[in-house]
C-alpha positions in Angstrom: -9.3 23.1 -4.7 -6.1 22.3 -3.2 -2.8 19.4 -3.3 -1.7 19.0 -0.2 0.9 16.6 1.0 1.0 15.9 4.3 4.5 15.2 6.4 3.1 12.5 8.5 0.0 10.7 9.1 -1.6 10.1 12.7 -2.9 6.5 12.1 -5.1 5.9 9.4 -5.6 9.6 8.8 -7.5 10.2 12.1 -6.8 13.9 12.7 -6.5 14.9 9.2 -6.2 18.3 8.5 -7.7 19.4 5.4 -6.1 22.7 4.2 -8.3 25.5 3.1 -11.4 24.7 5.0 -13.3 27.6 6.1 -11.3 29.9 3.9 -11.7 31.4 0.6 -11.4 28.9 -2.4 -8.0 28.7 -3.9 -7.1 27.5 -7.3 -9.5 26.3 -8.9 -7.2 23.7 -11.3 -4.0 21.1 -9.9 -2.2 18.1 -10.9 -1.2 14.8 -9.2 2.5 14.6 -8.8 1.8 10.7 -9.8 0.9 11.6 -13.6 1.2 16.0 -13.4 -2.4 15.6 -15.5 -4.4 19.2 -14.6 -7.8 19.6 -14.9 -10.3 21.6 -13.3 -12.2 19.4 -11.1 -14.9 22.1 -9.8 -16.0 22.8 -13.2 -17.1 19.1 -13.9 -19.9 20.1 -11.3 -20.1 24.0 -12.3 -20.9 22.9 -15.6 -24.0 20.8 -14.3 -25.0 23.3 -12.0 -24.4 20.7 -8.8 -23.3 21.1 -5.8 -21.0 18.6 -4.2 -17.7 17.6 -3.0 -15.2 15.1 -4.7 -11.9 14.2 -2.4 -9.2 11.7 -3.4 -6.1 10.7 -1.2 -3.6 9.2 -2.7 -2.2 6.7 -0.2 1.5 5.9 -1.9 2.7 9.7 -1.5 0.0 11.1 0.9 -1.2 13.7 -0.9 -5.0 14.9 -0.9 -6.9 16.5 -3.6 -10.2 18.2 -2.3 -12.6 20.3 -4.1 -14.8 22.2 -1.8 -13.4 21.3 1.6 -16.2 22.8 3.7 -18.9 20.2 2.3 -16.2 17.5 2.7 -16.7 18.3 6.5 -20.4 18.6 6.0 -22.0 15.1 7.8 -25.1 13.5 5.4 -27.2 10.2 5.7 -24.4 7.1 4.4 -27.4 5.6 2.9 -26.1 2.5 0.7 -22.6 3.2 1.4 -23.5 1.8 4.9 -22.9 -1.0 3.0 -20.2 -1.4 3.3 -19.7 -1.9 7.2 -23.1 -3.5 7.1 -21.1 -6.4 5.0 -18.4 -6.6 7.3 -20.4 -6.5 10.4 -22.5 -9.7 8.9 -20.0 -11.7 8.2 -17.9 -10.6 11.6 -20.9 -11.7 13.5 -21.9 -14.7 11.2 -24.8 -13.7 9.8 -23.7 -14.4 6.5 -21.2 -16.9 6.0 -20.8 -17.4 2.6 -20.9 -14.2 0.3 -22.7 -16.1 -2.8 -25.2 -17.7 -0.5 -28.8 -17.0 -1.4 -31.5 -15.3 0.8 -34.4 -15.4 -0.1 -36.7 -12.1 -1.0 -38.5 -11.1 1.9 -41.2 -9.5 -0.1 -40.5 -6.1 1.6 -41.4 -3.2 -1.2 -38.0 -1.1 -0.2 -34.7 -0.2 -2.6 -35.4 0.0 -6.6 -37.5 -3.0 -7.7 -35.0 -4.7 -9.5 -33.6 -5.9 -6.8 -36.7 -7.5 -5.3 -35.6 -10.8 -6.0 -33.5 -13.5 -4.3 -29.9 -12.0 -3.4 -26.4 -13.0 -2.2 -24.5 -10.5 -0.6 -22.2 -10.3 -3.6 -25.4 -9.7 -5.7 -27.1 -7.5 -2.9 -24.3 -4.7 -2.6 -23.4 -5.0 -6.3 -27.5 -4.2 -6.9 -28.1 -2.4 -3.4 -30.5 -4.3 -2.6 -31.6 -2.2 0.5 -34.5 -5.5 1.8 -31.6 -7.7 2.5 -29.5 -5.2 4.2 -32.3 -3.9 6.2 -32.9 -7.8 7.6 -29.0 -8.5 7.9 -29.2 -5.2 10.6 -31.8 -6.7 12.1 -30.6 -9.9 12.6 -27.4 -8.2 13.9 -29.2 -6.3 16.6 -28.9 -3.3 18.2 -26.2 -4.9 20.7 -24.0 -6.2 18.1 -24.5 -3.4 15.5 -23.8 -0.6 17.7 -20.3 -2.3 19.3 -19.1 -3.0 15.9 -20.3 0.5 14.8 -18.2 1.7 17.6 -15.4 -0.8 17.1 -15.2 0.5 13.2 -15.2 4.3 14.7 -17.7 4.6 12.1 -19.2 8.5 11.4 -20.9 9.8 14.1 -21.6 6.3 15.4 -24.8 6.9 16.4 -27.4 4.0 14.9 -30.7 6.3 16.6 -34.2 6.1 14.6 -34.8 2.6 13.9 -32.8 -0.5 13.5 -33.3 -0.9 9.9 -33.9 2.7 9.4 -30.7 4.6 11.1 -28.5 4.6 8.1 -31.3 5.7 5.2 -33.1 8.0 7.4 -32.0 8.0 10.9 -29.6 9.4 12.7 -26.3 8.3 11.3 -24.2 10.8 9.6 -20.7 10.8 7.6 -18.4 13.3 5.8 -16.7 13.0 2.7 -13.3 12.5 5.2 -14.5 10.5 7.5 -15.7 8.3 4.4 -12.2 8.4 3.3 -10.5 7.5 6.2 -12.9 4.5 6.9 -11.7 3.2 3.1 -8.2 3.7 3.4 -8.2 1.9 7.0 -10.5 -0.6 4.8 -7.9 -0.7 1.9 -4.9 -1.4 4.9 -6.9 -4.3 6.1 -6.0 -2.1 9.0 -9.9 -2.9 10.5 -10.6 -4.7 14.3 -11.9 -7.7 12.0 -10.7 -10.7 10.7 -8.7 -10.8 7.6 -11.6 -13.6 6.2 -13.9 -10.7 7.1 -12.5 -8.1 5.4 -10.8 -10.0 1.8 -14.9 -11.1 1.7 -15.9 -7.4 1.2 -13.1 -6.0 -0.9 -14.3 -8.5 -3.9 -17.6 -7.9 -3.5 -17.0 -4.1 -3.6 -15.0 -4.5 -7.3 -16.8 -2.7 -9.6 -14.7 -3.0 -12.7 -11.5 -4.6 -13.2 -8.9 -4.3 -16.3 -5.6 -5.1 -17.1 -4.7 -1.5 -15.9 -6.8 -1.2 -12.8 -9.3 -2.6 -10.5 -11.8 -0.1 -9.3 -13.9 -0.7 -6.0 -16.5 1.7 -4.9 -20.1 1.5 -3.6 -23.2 4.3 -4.7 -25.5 5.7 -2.2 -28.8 8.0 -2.7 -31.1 9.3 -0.4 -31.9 11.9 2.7 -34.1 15.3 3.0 -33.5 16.6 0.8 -31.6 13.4 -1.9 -27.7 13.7 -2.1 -25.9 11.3 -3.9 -22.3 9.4 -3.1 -20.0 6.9 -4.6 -17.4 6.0 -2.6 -14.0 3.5 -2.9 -10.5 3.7 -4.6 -8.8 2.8 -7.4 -5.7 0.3 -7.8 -3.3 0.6 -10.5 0.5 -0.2 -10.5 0.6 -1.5 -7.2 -0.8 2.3 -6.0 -4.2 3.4 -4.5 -6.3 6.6 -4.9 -9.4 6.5 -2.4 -11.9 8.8 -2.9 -15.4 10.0 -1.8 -17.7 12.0 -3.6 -21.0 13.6 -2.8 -23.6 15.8 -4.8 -27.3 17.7 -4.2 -29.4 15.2 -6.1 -31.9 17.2 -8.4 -34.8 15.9 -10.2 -33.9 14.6 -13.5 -30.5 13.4 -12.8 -29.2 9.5 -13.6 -28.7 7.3 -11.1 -25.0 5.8 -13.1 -24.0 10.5 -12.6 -22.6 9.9 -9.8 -20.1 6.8 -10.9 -19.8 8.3 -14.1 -18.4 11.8 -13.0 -16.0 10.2 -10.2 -14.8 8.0 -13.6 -14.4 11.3 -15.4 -12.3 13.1 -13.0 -10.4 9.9 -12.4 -9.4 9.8 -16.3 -8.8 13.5 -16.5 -6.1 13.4 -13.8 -4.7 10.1 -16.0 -5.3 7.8 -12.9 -7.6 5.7 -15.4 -7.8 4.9 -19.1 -9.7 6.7 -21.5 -13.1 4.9 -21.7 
């Protein structure tokens, strides 16, 4: 894992370089020069015996923190952190006006049964509720969802394998960067949307929110074979820390893992409070 601060950014990190890709592994411990906290972030995944990636940018002093930058190059299935464009991209086109307003359950068996119940989009992405996203791309179209998938310059931009299918087992694909910089341009409001559109989705992406911080993130799971992400950033002090994190899924693992080990490194760099 490696700190690197870059000199200057082009745009919203398009072209990002991420140092040590491809080469041998170098320290395997850093520190933020925010709080100088060090920890060892690859051995909260050794430990577990998981593979995965965790990278966090730090958009105040431009300096990334990446553990294994090969798989944070490595493009997987967004899953439910398609999400998060989905929500933009229905309330851009008017789909959904309102975020609290209700739809009602289509009956369709897909996504964890506890969500097969009336939603809002507040309550859909909070409970990934993967019926109601499925009929908000459809209702979109294939038109209007692939312009606004090429106005967002999201992943690989390709929406192949079925309407309501392309982000869970299509042919949409995403990197840990390329997560990244789609947050931090998400974080700028620094997206070809309107500010309405945008403001909607960063509350109903707020996962927790304290005195000290307000954390924003989504979860994702699926593919052949299962990997896991949670995605967003953290605000404290008037600063921001986006990250992305994705693991090998392997049978027996909780579904709150992936949250909870993001929290973990997050408090072990002092970024967060003790829980």
């Amino acid at each position: 894992m490696i700190l690197k601060r870059r000199e200057a950014l082009q745009g919203a990190l398009a072209g990002l370089l991420w140092p040590g890709a491809g080469t041998a592994a170098a320290a395997e411990s850093t520190s933020t020069p925010t709080t100088g906290a060090a920890i060892d972030i690859g051995e909260r995944f050794r430990s577990r015996d998981i593979a995965a990636t965790f990278a966090l940018y730090a958009t105040h002093d431009d300096t990334l923190l990446v553990h294994d930058f090969k798989r944070a190059e490595q493009a997987f299935l967004p899953c439910s952190t398609f999400k998060i464009p989905n929500s933009l991209i229905a309330i851009e086109t008017g789909i959904i006006k309102d975020p609290d307003e209700v739809w009602k359950y289509d009956g369709a068996k897909t996504g964890p049964e506890t969500t097969w119940h009336d939603q809002s989009l507040r309550t859909g992405i909070q409970e990934s509720a993967v019926w109601m996203y499925q009929e908000i791309a459809r209702r979109v179209g294939e038109k209007r969802m692939q312009e606004s998938i090429d106005r967002l310059g999201y992943g690989n931009r390709d929406i192949g394998g079925g309407l309501d299918q392309f982000w869970l087992t299509g042919n949409l694909r995403i990197t840990a960067r390329q997560q990244i910089e789609f947050l931090h341009r998400l974080y700028r409001e620094d997206l070809p949307f309107s500010p309405r559109t945008i403001a909607i989705v960063k509350d109903i992406l707020i996962h927790e929110k304290t005195a000290a911080h307000v954390l924003r993130g989504k979860t994702g799971l699926g593919g052949e074979p299962w990997r896991g992400w949670f995605v967003g950033w953290l605000e404290r002090s008037g600063r921001a820390w986006i990250f992305a994190m994705n693991l090998d899924w392997k049978e027996g693992m909780r579904f709150p893992l992936r949250k909870e080990l993001t929290l973990e490194i997050l408090r072990g760099l002092g970024l967060m409070e003790a829980a």
